[in-house]
LUMGUMI-326775 format. One line per 10 residues: their letters; for each residue x, y, z of N, C-alpha, C. Coordinates in steps of 0.001 Angstrom, whole numbers, plus 524288, in hexadecimal, padded with zeros to 5 digits. Layout:
BEGIN
A) X/Y/Z/X/Y/Z/X/Y/Z | ...
REM end
This chain:
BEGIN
XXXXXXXXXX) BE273/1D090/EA669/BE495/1D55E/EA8A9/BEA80/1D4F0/EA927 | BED34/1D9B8/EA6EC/BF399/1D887/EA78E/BF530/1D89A/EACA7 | BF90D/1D559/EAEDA/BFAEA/1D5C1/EB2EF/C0145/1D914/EB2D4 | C01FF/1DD1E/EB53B/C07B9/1DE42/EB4F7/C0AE0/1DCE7/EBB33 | C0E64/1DAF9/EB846/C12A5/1D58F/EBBF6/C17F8/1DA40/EBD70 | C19C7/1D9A8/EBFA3/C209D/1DEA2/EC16D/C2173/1D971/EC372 | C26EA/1D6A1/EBE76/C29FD/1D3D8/EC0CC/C3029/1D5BA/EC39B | C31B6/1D448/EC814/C3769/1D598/EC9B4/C39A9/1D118/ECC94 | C3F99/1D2D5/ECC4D/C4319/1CC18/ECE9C/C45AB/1CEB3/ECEFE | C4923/1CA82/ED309/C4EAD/1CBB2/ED459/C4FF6/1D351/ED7F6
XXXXXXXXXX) C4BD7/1D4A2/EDBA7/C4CF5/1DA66/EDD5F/C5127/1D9FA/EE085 | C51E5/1D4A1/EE4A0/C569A/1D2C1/EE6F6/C563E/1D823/EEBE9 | C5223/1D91D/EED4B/C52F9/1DBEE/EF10A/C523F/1E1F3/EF1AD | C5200/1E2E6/EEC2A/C5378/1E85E/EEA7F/C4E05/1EAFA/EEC2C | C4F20/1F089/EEFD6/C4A4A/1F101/EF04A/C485F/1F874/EEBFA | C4BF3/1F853/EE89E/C4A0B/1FC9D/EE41D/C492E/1F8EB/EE0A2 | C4AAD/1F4CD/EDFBB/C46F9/1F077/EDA94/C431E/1F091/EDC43 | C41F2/1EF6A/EE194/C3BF9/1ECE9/EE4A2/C39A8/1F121/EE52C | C3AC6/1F6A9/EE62A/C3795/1FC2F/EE487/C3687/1FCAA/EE054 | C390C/1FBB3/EDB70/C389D/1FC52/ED628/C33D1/1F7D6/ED478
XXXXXXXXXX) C32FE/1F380/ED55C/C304F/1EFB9/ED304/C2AA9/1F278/ED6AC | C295D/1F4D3/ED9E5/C2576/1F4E4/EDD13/C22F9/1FA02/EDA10 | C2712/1FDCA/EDA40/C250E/202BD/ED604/C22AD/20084/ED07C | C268D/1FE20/ECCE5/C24EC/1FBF6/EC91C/C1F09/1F98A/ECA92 | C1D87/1F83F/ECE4D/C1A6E/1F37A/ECF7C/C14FF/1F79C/ECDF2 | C159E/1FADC/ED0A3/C1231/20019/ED2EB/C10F4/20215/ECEF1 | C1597/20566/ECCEE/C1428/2090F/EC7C3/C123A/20627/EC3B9 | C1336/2022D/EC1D7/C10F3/1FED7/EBD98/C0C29/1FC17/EBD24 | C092D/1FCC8/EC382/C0518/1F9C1/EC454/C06BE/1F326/EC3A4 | C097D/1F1FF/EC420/C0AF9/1EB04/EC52A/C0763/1E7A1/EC763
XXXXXXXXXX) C0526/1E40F/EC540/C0297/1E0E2/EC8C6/C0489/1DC96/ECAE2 | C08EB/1DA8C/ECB7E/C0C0C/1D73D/ECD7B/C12FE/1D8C2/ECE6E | C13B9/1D95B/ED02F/C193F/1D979/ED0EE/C1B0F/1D396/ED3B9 | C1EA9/1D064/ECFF0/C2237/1CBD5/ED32D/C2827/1CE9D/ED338 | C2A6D/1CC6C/ED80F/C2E28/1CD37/EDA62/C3104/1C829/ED9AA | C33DB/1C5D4/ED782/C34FC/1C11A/ED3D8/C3B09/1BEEE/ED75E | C3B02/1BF07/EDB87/C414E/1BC4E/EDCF4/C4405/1C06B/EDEB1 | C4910/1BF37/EE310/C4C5C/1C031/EE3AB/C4C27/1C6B9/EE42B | C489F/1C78A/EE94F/C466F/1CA90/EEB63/C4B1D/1CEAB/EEFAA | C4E56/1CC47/EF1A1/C50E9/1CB4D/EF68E/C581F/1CCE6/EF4FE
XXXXXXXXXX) C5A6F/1D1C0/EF79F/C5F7C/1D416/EF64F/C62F2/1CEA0/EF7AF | C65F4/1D133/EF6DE/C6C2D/1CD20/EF6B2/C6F6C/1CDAE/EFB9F | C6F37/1D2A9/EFCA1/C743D/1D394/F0095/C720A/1D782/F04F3 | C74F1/1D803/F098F/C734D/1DB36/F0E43/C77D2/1DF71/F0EF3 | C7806/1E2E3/F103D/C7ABA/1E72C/F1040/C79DD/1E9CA/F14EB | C7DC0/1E707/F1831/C7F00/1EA09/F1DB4/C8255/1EF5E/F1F9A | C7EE9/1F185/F2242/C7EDD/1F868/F22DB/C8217/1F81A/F277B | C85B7/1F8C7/F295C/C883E/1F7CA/F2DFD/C8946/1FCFC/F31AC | C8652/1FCE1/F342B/C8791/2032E/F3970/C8D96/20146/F3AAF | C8F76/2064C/F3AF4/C96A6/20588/F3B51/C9765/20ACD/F3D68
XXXXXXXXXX) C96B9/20C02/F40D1/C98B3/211B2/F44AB/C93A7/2150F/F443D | C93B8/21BDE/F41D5/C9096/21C3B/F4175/C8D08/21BC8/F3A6C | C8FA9/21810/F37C2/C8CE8/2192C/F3220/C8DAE/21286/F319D | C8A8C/211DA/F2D3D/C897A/20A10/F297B/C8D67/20A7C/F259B | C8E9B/203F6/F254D/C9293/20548/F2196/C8F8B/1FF37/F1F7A | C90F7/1FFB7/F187F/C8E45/1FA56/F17CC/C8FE7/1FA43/F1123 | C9098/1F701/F0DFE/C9211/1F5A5/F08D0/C8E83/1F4A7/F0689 | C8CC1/1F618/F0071/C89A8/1F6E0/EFD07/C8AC0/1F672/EF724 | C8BB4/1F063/EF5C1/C8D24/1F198/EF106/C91AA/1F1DF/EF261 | C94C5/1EF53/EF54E/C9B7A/1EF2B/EF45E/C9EB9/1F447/EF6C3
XXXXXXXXXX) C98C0/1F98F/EF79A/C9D39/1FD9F/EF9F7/C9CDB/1FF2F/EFEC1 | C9ED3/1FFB4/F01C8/C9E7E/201BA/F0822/C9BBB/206C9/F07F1 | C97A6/20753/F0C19/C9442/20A4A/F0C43/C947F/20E53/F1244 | C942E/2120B/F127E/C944D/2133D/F1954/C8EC5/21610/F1734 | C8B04/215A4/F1DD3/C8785/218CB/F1DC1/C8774/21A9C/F2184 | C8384/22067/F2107/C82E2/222E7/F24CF/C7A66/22118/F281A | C7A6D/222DE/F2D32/C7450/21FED/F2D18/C720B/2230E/F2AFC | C70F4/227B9/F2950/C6DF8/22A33/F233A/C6E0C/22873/F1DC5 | C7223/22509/F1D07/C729E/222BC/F17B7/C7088/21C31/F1971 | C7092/21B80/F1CE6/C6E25/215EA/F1D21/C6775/21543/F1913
XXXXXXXXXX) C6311/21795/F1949/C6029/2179D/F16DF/C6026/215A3/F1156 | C6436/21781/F0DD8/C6596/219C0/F099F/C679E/2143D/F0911 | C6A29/2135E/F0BEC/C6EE8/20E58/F09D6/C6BCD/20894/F0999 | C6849/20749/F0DAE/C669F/20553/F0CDD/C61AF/20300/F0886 | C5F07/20A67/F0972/C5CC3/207EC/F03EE/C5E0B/206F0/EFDC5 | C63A0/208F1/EFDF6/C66BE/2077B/EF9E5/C681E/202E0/EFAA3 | C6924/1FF88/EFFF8/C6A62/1F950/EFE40/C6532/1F709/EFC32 | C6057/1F6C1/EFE97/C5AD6/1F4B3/EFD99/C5AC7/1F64F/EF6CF | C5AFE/1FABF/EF511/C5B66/1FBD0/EEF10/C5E98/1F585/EEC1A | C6335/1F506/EED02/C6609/1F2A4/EEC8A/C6520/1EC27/EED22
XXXXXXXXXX) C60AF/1EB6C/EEF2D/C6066/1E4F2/EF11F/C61D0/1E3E7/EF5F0 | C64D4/1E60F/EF79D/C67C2/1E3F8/EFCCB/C6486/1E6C8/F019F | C66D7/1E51E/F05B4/C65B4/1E4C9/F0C2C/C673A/1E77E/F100A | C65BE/1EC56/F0FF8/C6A8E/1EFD1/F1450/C6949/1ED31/F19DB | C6CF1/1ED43/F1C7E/C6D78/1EB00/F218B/C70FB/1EEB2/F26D8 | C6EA7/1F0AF/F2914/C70F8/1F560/F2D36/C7296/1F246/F31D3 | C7781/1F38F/F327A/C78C3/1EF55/F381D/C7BD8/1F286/F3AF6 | C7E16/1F04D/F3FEB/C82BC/1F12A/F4328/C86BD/1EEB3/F407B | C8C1F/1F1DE/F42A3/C906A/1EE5A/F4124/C906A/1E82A/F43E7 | C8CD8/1E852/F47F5/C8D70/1E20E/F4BDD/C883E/1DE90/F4857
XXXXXXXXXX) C8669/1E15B/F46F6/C82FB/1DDCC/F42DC/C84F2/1DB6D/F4017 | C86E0/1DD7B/F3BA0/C8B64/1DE29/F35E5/C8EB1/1DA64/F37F7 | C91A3/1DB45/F3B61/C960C/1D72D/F3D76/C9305/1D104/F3EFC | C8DBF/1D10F/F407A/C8B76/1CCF0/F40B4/C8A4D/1C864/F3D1D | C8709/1CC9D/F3952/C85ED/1C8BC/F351E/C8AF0/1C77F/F3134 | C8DC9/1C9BE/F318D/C940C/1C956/F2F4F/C955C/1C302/F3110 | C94FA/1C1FF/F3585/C981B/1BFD5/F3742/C9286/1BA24/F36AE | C8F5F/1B910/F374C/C88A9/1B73A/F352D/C8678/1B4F1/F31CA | C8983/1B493/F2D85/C858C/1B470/F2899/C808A/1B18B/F282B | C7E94/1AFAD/F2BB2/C783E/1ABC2/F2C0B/C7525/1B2DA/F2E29
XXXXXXXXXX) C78D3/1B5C9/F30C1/C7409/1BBC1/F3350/C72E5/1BE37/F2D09 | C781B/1BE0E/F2A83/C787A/1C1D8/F2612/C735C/1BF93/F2362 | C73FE/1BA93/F20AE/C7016/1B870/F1F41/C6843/1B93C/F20C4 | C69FC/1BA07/F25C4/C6337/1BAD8/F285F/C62BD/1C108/F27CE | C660E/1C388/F28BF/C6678/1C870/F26E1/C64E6/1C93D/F2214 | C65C6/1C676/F1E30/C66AB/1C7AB/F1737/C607F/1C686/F16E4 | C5E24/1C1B1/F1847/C589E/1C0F8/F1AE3/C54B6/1C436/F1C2C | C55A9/1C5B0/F2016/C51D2/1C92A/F20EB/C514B/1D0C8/F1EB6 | C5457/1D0CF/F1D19/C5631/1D4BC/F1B14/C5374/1D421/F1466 | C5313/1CDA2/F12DF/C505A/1D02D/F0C6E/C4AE2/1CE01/F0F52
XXXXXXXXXX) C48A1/1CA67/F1312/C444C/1CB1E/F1375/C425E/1CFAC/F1545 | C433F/1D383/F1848/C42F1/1D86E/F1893/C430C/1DB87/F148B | C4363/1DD08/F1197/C4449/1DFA8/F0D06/C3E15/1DD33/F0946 | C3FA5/1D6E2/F0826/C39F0/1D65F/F064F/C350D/1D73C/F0828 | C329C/1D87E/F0D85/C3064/1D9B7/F112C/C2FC5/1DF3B/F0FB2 | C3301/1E1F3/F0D4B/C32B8/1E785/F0D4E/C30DF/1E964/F09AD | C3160/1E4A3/F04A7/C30D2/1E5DF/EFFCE/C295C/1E55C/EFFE1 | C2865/1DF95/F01A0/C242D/1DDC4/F02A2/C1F9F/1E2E8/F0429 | C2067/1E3E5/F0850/C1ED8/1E8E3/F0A9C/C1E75/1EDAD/F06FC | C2332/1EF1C/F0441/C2308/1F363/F000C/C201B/1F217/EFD18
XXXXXXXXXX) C1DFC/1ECAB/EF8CF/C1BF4/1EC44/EF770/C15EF/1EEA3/EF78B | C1370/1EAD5/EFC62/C0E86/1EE73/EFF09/C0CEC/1F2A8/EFF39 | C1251/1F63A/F0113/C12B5/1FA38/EFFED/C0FE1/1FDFC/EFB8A | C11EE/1FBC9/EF6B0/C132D/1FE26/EF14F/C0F99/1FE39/EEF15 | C0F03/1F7C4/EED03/C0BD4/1F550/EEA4E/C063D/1F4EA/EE9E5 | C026E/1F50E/EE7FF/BFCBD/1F3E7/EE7C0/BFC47/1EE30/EEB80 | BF862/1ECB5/EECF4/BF827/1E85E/EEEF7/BF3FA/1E457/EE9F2 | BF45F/1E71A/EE585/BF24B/1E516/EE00F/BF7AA/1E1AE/EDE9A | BFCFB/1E437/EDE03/BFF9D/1E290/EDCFE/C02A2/1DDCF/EE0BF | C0320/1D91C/EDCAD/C0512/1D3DC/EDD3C/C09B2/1D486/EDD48
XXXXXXXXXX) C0DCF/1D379/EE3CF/C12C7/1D3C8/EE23C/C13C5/1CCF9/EE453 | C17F0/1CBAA/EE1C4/C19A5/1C6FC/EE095/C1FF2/1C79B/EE27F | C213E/1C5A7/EE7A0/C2666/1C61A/EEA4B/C278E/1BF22/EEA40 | C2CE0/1BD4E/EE5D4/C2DF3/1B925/EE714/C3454/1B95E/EE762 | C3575/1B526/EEA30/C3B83/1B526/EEADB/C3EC6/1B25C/EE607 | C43C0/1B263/EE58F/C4697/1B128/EE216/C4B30/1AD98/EE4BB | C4EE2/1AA9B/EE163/C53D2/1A9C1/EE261/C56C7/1AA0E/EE570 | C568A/1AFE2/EE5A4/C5D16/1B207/EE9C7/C5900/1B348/EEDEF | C522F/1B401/EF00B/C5139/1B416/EF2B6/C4FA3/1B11F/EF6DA | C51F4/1B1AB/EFDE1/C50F7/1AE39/F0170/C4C73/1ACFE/F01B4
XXXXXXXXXX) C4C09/1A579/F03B8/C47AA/1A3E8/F03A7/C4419/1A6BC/F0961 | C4857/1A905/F0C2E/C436E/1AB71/F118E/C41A1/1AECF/F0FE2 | C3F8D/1B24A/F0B73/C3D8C/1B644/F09B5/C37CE/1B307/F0875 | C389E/1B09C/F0706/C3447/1AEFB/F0451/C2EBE/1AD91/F090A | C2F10/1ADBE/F0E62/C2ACA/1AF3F/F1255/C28A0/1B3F5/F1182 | C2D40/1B73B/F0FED/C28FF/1BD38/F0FE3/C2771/1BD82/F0B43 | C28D5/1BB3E/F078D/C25E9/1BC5D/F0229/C1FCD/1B9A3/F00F5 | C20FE/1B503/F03D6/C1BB7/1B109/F04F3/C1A64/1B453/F0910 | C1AC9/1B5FF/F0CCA/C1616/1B7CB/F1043/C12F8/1BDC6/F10A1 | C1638/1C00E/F0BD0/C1520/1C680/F0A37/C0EDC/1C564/F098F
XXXXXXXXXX) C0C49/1C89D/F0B0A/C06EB/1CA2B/F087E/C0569/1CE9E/F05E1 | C08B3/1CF87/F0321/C0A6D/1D460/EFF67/C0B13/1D1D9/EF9B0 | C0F85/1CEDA/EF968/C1253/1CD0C/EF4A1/C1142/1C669/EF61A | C1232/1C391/EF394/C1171/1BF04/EEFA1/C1762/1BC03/EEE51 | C173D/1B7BC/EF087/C1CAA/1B351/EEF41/C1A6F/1AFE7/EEC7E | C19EA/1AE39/EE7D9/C17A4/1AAB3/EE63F/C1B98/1A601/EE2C7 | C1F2C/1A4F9/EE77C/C2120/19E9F/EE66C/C1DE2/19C56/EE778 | C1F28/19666/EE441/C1C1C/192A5/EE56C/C167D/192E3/EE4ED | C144A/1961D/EE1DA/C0E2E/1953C/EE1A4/C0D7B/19921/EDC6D | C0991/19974/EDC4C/C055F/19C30/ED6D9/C03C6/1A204/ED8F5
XXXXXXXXXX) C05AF/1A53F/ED578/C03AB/1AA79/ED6F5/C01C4/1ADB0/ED0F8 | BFE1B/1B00E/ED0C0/BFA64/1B048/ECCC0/BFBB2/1B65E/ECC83 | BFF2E/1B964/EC888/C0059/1BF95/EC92D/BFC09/1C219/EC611 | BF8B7/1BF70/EC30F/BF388/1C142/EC230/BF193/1BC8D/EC0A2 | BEC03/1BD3C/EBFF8/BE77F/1B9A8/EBF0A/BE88A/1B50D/EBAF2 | BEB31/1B55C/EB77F/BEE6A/1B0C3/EB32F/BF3CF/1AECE/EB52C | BF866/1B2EE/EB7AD/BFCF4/1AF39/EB7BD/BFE2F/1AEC2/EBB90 | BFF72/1AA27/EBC1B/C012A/1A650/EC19D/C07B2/1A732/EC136 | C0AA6/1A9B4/EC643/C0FCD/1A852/EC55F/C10FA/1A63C/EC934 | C1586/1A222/EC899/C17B9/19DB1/ECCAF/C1DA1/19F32/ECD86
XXXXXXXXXX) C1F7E/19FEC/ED0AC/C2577/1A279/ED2AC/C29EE/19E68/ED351 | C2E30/1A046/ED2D0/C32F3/19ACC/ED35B/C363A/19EE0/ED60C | C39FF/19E25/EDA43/C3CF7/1A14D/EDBFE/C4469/19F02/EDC0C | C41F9/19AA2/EDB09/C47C6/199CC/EDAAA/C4A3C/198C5/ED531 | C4F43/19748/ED54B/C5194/1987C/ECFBF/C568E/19381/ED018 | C5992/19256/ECBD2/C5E64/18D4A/ECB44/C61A9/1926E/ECB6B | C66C3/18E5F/ECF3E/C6B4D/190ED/ECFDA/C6E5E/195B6/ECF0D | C6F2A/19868/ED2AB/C71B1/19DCD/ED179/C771A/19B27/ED51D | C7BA0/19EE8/ED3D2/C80DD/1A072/ED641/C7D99/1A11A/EDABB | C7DDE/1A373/EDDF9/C7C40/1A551/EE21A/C77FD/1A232/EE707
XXXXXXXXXX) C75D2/19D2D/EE48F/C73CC/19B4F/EE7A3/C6D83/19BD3/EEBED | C6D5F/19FE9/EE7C1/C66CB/1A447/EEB66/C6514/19EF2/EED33 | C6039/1A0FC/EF0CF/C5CC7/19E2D/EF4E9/C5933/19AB4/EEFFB | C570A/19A74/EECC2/C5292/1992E/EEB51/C55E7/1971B/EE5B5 | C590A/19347/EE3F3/C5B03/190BA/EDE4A/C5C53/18B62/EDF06 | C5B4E/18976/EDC3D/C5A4B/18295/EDC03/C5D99/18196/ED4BD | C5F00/17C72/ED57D/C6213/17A00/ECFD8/C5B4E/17C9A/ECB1B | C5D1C/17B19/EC6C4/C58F7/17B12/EC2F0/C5541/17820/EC2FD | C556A/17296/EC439/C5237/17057/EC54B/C4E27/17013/EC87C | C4F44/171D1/ECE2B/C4C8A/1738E/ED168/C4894/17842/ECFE5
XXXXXXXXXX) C4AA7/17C19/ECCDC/C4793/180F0/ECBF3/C45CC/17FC7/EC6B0 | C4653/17D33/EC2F4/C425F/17A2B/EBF10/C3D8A/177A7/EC37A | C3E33/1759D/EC6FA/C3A9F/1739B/ECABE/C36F9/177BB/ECC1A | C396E/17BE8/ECFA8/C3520/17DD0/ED1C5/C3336/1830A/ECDA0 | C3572/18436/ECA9E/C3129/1872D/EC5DD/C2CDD/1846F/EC2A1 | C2E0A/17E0C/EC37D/C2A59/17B5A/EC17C/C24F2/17AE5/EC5B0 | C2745/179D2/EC8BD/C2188/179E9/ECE7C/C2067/17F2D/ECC58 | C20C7/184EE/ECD5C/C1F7C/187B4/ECD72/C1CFD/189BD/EC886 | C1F40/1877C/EC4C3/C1A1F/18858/EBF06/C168E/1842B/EBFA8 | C1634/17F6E/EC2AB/C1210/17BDC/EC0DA/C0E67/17ECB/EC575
XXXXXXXXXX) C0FA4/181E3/EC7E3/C0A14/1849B/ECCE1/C0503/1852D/EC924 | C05C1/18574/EC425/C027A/187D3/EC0CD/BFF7F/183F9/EBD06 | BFC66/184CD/EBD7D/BFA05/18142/EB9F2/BFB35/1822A/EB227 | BFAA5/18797/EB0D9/BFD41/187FF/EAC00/C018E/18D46/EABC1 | C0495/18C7D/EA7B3/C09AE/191A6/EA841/C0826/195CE/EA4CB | C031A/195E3/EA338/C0204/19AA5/E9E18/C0229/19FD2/EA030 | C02B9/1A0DE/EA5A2/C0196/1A500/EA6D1/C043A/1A598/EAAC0 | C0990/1A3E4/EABBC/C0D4A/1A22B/EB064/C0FCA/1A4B5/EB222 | C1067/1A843/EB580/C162C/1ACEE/EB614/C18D8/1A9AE/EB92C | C1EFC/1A8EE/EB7E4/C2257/1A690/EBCC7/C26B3/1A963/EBD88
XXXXXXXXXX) C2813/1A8CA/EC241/C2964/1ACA7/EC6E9/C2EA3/1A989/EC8E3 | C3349/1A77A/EC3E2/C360F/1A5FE/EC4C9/C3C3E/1A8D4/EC528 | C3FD8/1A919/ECAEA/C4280/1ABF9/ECBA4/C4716/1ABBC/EC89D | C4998/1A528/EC4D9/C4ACC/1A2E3/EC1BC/C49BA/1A6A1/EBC66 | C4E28/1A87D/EBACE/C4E04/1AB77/EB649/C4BCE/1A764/EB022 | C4858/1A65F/EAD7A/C4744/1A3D7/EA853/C4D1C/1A28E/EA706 | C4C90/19F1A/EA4E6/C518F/19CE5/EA1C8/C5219/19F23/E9CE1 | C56D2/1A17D/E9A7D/C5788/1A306/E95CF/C54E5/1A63E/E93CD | C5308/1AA3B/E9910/C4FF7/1AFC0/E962E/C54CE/1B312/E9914 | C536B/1B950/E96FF/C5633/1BC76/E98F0/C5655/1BD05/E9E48
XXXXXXXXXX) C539E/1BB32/EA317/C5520/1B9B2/EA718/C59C3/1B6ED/EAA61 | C57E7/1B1D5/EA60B/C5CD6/1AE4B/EA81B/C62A9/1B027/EA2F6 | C6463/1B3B5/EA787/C69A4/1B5E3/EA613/C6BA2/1B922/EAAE1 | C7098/1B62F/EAC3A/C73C3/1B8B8/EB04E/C791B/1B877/EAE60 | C7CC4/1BBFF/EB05A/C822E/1BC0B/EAFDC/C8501/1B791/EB2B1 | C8714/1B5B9/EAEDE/C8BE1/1B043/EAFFF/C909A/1B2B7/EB6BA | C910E/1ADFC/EBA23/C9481/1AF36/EBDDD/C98E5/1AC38/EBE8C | C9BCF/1AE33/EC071/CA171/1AD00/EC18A/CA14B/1A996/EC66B | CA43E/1A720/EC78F/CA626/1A3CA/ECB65/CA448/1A96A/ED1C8 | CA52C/1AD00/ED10B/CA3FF/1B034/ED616/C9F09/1B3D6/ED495
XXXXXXXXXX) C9BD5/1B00E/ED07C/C9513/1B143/ED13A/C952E/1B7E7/ECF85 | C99D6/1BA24/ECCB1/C988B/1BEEC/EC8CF/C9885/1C005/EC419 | C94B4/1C143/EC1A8/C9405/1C177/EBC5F/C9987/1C0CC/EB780 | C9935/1BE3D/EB451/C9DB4/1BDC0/EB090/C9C2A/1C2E8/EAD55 | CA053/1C5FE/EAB0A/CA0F1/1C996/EA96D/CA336/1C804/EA3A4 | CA0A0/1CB43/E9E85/CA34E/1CB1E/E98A4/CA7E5/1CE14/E98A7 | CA9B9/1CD2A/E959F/CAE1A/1D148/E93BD/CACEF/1D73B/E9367 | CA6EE/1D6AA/E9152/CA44E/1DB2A/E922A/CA326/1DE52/E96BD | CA4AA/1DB33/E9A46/CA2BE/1DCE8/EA0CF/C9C0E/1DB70/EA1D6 | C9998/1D8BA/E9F76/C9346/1D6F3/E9F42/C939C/1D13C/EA2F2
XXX) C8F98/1D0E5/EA481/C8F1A/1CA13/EA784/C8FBC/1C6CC/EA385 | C9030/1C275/EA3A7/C8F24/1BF08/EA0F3/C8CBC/1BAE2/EA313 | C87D5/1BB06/E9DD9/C8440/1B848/EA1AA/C8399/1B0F5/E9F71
REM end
């Protein structure tokens, strides 16, 4: 019997990717959807009450709102990946001055969000359909309680998970060295290590799906744009990356 799989990576938070993959999921009849890494936005975007209207930056431009446009704005940051955050100016001035609050802030703010997604899921979805929520790279290791303790969706590091009756897939979440340093990257050696534990779970590979967040070597995957000493893309003469 065919199984149909909806693979996605890298939503980083975005919650019209994460509407889009769920529709897709729906209209197509999907019998598995994996959610493949790096689940979780980048940045928080503080809404600051300042007399009687918010004032807050988006993308580099200063924003004023009114509290009728608050709705709107925010769900334009969530579109976006990111984190709207509504405060006082004595808040704002807090975590300013903080950075371990900002941090627990940035925290609970994407476990919240996954919590929401989790839930939407339920929502949406058939309870036929197999969803497969694993973390990635750039995602924090405290996420990973609610993904293990969902009874909805499915984390399947570290063990054998069977997306139909023949294939067994085994997950890797971490990846060798990026600029940037994400939560979850180890030298090469190390991650030659643990993709090896994680294919030997199996007794044979004929029928193996792996669930590695590690782009293949020397396929059209593994290709990114070359960086500069301040980690931004090198540019051709042409104005193109160079990758």
């Amino acid at each position: 019997m065919e199984t149909k799989l909806l693979f996605t990576s890298d939503l980083h938070g975005s919650q019209e990717f994460f509407l889009k993959a769920l529709s897709i999921t729906k209209s197509w009849k999907v019998d598995v959807l994996l959610m493949s890494g790096d689940l979780t936005g980048k940045a928080v975007v503080p809404i600051v009450k300042y007399h009687n209207s918010y004032v807050t930056k988006f993308f580099g431009r200063e924003v004023t709102l009114e509290e009728n446009e608050l709705k709107e704005f925010k769900e334009k940051v969530a579109r976006a990946g990111y984190y709207a955050y509504q405060c006082s100016r004595e808040d704002y001035d807090d975590l300013k001055a903080k950075p371990e609050k900002v941090q627990q802030l940035f925290q609970d703010l994407m476990k919240d969000r996954l919590k929401e997604w989790i839930s939407k899921i339920d929502e949406v979805l058939s309870k036929n359909v197999k969803v497969i929520l694993n973390p990635g790279n750039d995602d924090p290791l405290s996420i990973d309680e609610i993904l293990k303790n969902s009874t909805r969706t499915l984390c399947t590091n570290e063990r054998v998970e069977y997306v139909d009756d023949i294939h067994p897939l085994v997950t890797c979440d971490w990846v060798n060295p990026t600029p940037w340093k994400s939560p979850r990257e180890c030298d090469e050696e190390e991650l030659k290590k643990r993709l090896r534990k994680e294919i030997e779970r199996v007794s044979s590979t004929e029928n193996l799906v792996c669930d590695f967040h590690a782009p293949p070597y020397n396929s059209p995957l593994d290709v990114a744009p070359k960086l500069d000493s301040n980690l931004k893309p090198k540019m051709s003469v042409f104005g193109q990356p160079v990758t």
